[in-house]
C-alpha positions in Angstrom: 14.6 16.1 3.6 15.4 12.8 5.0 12.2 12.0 6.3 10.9 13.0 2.5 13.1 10.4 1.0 11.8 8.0 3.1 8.4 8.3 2.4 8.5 8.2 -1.2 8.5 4.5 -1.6 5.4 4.3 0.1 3.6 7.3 -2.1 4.5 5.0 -4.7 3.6 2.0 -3.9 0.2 3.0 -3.1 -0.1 4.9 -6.5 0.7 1.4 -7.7 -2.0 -0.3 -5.6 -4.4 2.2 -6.3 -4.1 1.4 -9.9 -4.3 -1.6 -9.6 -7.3 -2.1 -7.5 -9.1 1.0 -10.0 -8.2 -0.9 -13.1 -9.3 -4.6 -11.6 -12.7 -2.8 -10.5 -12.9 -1.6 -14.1 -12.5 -4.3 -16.0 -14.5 -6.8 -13.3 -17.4 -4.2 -13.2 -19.7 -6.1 -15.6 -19.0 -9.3 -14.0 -20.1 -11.7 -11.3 -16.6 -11.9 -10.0 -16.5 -8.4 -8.7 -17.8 -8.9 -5.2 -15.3 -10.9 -4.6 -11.8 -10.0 -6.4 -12.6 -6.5 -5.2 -13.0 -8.0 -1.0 -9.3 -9.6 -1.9 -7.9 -6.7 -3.5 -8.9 -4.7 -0.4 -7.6 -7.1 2.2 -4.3 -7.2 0.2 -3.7 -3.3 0.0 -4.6 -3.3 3.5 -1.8 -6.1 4.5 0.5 -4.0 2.4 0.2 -1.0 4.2 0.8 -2.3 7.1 3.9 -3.6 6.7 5.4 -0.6 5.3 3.7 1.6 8.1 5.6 -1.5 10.4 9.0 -0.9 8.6 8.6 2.8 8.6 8.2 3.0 12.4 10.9 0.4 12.7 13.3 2.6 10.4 12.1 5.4 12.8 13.5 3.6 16.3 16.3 2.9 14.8 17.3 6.0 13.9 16.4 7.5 17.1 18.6 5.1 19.0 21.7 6.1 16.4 21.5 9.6 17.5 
């Protein structure tokens, strides 16, 4: 149950970022800026996820060494 807790902020937060990036693709579709704001959006989820992956593992050592 613990380990549940623990991964709901990241469900969330890429929920959030996947709303984001599908909203920004929406409403750049039509334009010239697409390519681009879409390559950044990318790169950004991307960054994102792998800090929380890095705190998540970090959380997980940490634990372990409490027991």
């Amino acid at each position: 149950m613990k380990e549940l807790r623990k991964a709901i902020p990241v469900i969330v937060s890429a929920l959030i970022w996947a709303g984001v990036m599908m909203a920004c693709s929406a409403i750049l579709k039509e334009s010239g800026y697409y390519k681009g704001i879409s390559n950044i959006l990318i790169c950004g989820a991307f960054a994102h996820i792998m800090l929380l992956s890095g705190s998540a593992v970090s959380n997980m050592n940490k634990d372990k060494c409490s027991r």
